[in-house]
NUZADO-503501 format. One record per atom (N, C-alpha, C, CB): z, y, x; residue number from 0; atom name. Coordinates in pm, 1 decimal, always signed. Each point is the difference from the previous one (the first is absolute). Glycine has a CB too. Layout:
BEGIN
         z         y         x  num  atome
         Z         Y         X  NUM     CA
...
This chain:
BEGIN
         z         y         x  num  atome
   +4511.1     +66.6   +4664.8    0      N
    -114.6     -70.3     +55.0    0     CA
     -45.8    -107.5     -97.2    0      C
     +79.8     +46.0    +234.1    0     CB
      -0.1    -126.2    -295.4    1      N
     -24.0     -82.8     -99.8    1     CA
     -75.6     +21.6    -120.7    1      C
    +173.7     -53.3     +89.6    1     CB
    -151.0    +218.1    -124.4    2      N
     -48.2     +80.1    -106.3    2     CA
    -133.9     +18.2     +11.7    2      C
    +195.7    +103.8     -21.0    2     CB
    -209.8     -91.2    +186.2    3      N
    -119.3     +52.5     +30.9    3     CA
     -80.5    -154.8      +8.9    3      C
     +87.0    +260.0    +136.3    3     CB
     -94.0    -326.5     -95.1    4      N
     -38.6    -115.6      -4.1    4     CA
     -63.2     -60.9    -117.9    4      C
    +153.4      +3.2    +150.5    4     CB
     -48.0      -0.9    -231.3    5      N
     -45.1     -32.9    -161.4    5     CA
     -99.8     +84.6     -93.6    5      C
    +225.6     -79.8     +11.1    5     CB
    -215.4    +205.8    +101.7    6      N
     -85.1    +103.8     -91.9    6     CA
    -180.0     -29.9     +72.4    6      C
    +256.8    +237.3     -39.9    6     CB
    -232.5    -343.8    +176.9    7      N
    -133.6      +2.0     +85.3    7     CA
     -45.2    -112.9     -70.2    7      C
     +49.1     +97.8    +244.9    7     CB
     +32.4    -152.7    -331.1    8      N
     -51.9    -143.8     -81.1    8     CA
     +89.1    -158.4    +107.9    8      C
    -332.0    +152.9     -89.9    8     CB
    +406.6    -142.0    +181.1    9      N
     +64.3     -87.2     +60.0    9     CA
     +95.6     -51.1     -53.8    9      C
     -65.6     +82.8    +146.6    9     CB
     +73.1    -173.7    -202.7   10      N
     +95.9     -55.2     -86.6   10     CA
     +90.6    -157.2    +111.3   10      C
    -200.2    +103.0    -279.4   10     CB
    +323.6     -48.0    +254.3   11      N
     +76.4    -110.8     +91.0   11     CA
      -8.8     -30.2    +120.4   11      C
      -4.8     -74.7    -153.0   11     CB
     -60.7    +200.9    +182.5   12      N
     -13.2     +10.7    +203.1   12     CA
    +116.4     +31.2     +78.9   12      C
    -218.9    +101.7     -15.9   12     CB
    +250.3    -150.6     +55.0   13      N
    +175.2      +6.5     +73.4   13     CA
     -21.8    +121.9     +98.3   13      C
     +84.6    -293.7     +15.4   13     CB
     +23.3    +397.0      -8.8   14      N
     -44.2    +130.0     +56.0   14     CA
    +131.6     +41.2     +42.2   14      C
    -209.3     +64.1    -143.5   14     CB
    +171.0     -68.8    +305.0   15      N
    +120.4     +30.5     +82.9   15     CA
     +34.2    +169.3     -51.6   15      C
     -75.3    -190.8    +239.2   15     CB
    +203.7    +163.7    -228.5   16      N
     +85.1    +128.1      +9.7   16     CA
      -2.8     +82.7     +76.6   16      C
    +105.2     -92.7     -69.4   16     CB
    -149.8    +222.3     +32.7   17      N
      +7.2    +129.9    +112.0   17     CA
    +108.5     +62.8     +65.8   17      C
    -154.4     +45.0    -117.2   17     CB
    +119.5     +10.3    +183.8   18      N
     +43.8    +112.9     +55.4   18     CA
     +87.9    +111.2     -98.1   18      C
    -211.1     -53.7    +153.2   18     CB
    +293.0    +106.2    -134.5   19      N
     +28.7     +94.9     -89.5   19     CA
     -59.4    +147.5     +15.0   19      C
    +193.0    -144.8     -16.4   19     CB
    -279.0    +180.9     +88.9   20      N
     -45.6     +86.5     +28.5   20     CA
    -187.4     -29.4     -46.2   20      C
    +244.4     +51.1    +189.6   20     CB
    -260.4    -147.1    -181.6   21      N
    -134.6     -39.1     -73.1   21     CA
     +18.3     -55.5    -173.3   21      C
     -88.8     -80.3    +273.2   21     CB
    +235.1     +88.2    -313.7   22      N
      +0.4     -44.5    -116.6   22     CA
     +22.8    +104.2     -74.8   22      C
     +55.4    -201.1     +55.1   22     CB
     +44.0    +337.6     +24.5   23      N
     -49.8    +143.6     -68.7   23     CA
     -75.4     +51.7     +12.8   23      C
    +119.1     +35.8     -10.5   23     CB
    -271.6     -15.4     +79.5   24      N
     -84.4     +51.0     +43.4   24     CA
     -89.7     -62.9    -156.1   24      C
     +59.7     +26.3    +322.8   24     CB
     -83.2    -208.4    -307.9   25      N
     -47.3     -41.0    -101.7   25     CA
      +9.3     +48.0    -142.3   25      C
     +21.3    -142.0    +150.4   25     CB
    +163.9    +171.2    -162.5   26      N
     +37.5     +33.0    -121.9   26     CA
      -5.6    +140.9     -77.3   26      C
    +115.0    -177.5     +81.7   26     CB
    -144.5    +252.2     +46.9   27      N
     -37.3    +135.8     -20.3   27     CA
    -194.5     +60.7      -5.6   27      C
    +281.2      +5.3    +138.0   27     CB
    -328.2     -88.8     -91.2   28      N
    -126.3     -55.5     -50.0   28     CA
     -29.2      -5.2    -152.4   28      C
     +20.9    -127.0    +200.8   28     CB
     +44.6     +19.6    -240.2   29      N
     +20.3     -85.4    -151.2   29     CA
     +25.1     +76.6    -103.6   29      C
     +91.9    -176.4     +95.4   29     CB
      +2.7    +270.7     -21.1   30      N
     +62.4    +151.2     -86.7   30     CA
     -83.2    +101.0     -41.3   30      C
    +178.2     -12.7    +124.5   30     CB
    -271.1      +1.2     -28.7   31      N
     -79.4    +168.3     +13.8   31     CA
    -119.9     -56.0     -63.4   31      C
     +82.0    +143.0    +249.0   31     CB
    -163.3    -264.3    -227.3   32      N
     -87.6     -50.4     -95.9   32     CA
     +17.9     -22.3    -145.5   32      C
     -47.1     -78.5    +186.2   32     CB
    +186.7     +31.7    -199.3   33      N
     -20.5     +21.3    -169.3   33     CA
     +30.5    +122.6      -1.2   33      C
     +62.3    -207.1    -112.8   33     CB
     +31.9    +298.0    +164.7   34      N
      +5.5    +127.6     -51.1   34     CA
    -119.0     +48.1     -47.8   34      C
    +165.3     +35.5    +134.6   34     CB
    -312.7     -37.8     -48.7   35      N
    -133.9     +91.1     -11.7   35     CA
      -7.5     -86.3     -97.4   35      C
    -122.1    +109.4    +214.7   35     CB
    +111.9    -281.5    -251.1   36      N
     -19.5     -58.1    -120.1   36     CA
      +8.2     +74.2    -121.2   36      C
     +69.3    -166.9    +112.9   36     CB
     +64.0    +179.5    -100.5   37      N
     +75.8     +67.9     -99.2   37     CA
     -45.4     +78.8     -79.8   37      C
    +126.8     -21.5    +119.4   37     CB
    -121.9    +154.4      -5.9   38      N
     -58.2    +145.0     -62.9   38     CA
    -149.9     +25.6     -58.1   38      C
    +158.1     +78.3    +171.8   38     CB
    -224.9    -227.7     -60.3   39      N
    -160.5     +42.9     -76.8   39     CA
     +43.2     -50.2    -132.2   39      C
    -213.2     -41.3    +196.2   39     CB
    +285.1     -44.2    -235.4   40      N
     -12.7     -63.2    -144.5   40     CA
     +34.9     +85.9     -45.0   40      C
     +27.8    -201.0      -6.2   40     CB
     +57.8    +298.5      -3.9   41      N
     +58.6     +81.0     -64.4   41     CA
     -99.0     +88.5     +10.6   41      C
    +224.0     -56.7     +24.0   41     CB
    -251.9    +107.8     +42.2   42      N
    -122.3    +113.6     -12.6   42     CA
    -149.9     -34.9    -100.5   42      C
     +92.4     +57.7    +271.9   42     CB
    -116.3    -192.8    -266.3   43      N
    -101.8     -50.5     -90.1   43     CA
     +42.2     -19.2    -178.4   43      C
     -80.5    -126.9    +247.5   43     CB
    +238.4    +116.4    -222.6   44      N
     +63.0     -12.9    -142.3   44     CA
     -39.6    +116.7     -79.3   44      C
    +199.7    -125.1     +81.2   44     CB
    -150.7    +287.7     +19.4   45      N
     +31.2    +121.3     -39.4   45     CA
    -122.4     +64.3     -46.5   45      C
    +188.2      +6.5    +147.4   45     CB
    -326.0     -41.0     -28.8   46      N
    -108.3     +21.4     -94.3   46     CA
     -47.3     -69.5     -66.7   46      C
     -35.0    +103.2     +99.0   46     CB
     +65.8    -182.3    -163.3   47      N
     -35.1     -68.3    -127.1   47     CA
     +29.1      -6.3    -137.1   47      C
     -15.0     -78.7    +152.0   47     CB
    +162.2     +91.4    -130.6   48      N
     +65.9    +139.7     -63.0   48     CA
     -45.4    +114.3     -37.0   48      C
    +119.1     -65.9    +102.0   48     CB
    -153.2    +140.6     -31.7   49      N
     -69.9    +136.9     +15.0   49     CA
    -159.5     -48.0     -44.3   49      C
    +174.9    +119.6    +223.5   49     CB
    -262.6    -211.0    -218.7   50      N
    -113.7      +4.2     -46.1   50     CA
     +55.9     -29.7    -137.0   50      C
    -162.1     -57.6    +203.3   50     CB
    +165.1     -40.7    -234.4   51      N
     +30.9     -43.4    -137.6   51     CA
     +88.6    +123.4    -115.9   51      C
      +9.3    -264.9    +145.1   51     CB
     +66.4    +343.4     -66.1   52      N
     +42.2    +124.8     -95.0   52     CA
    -117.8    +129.1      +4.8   52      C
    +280.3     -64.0     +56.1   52     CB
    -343.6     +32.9     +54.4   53      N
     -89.6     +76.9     -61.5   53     CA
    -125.1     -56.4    -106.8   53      C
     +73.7    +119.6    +215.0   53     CB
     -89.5    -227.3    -176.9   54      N
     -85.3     -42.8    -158.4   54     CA
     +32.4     +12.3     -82.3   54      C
     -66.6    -114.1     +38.8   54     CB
    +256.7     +75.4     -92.4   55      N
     +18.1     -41.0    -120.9   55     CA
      -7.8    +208.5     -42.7   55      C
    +179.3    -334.6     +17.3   55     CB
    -167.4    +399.2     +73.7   56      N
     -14.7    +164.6     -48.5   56     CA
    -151.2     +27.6      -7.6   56      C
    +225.0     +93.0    +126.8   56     CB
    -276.5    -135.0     -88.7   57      N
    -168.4     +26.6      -9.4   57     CA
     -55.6     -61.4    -136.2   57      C
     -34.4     -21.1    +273.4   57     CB
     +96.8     -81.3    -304.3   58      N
      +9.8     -79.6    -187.3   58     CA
     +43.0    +100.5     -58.0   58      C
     +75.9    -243.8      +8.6   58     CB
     +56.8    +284.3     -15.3   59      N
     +68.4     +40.9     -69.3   59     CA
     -98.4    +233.7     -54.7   59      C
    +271.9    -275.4    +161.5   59     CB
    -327.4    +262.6     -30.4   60      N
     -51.1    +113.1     -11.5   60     CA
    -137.1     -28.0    -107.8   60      C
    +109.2     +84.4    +258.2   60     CB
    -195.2    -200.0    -180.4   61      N
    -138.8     -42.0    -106.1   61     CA
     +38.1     +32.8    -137.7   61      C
     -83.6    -209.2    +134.7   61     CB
    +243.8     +97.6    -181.0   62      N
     -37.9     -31.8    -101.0   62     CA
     +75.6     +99.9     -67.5   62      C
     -66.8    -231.5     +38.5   62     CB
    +149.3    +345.3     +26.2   63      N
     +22.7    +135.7     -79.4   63     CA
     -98.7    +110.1     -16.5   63      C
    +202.7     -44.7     +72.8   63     CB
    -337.6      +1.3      -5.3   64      N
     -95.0    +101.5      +0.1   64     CA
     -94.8     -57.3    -134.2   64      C
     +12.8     +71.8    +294.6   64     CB
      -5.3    -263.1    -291.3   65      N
    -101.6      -2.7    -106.4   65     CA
     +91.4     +12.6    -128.1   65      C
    -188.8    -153.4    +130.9   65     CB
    +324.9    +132.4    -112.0   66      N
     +64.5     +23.7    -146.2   66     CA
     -11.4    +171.5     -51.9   66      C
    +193.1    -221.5     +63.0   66     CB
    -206.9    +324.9      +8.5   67      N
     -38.4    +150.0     -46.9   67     CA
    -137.6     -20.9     -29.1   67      C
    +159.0    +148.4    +143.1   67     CB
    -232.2    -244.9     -79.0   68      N
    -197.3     +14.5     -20.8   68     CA
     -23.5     -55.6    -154.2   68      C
     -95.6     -80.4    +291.5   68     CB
    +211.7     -39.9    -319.2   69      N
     +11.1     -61.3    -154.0   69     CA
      +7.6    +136.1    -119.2   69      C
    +159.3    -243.6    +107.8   69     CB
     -32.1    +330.3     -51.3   70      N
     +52.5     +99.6     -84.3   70     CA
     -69.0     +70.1     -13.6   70      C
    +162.7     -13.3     +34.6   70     CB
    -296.7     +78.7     +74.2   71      N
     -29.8     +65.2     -56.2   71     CA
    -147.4     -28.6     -90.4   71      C
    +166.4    +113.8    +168.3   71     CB
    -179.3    -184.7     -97.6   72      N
    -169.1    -121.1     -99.9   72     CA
     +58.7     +13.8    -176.0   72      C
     -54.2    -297.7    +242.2   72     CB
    +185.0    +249.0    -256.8   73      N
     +45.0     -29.6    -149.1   73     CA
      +1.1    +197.8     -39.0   73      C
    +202.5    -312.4     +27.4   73     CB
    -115.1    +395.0     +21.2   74      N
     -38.8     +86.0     -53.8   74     CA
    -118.9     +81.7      -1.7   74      C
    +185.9     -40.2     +13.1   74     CB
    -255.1     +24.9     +78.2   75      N
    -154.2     +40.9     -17.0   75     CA
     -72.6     -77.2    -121.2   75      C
     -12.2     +40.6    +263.8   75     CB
     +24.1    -116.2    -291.7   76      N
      -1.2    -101.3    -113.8   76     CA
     +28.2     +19.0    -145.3   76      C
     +54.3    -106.4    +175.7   76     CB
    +113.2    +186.0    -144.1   77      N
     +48.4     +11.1    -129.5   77     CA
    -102.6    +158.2     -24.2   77      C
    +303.3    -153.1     +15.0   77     CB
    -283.7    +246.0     +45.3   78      N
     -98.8    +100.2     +23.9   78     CA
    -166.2     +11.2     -66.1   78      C
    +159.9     -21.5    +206.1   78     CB
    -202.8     -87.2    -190.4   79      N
    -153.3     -17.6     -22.9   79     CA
     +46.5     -79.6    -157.7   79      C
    -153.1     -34.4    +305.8   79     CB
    +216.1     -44.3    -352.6   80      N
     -18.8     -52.5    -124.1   80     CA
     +27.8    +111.5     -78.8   80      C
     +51.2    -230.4     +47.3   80     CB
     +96.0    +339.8     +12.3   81      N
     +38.2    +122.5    -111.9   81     CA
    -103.1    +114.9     -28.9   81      C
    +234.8     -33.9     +80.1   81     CB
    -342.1     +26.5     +71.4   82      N
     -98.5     +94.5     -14.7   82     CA
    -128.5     -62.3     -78.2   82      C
     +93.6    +115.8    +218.7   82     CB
    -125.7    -200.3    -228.2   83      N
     -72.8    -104.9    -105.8   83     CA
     +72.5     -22.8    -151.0   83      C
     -74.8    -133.1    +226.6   83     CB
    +176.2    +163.0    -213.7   84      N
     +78.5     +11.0    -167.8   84     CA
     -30.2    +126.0     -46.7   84      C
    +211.2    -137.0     +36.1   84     CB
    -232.0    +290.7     +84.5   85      N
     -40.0     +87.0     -57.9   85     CA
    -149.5     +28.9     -53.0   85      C
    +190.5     +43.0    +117.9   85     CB
């Protein structure tokens, strides 16, 4: 209850003692809210994760497509100066 208190912004509010049946009810509350806490964080981690690997593969594809577009510009290149030497 104290936890909860401090989390409502009540600071140093004197807070009678429960019940033990309202203090597991509370505490099983407390449990199951961060649990869903939890998992959404984790679920927001995992796709972010997952976006970000797919960018850094969507780079990695660009810049293997413009490094073959380089290769072949230079030998089309070397091509046209040897056919101009003839």
């Amino acid at each position: 209850m104290r936890t909860k208190m401090r989390l409502l912004g009540f600071r140093g509010a004197a807070v009678k003692p429960l019940n033990e049946e309202a203090a597991a009810e509370l505490g099983a509350e407390l449990l199951g809210e961060a649990l869903v806490f939890g998992v959404g964080g984790l679920c927001l981690y995992l796709e972010y994760l997952r976006q970000a690997g797919q960018s850094r593969r969507r780079e990695e594809h660009l810049e293997q497509t413009l490094g073959e577009l380089r290769q072949g510009l230079e030998r089309l290149q070397r091509e046209l100066e040897e056919l101009r030497a003839q």
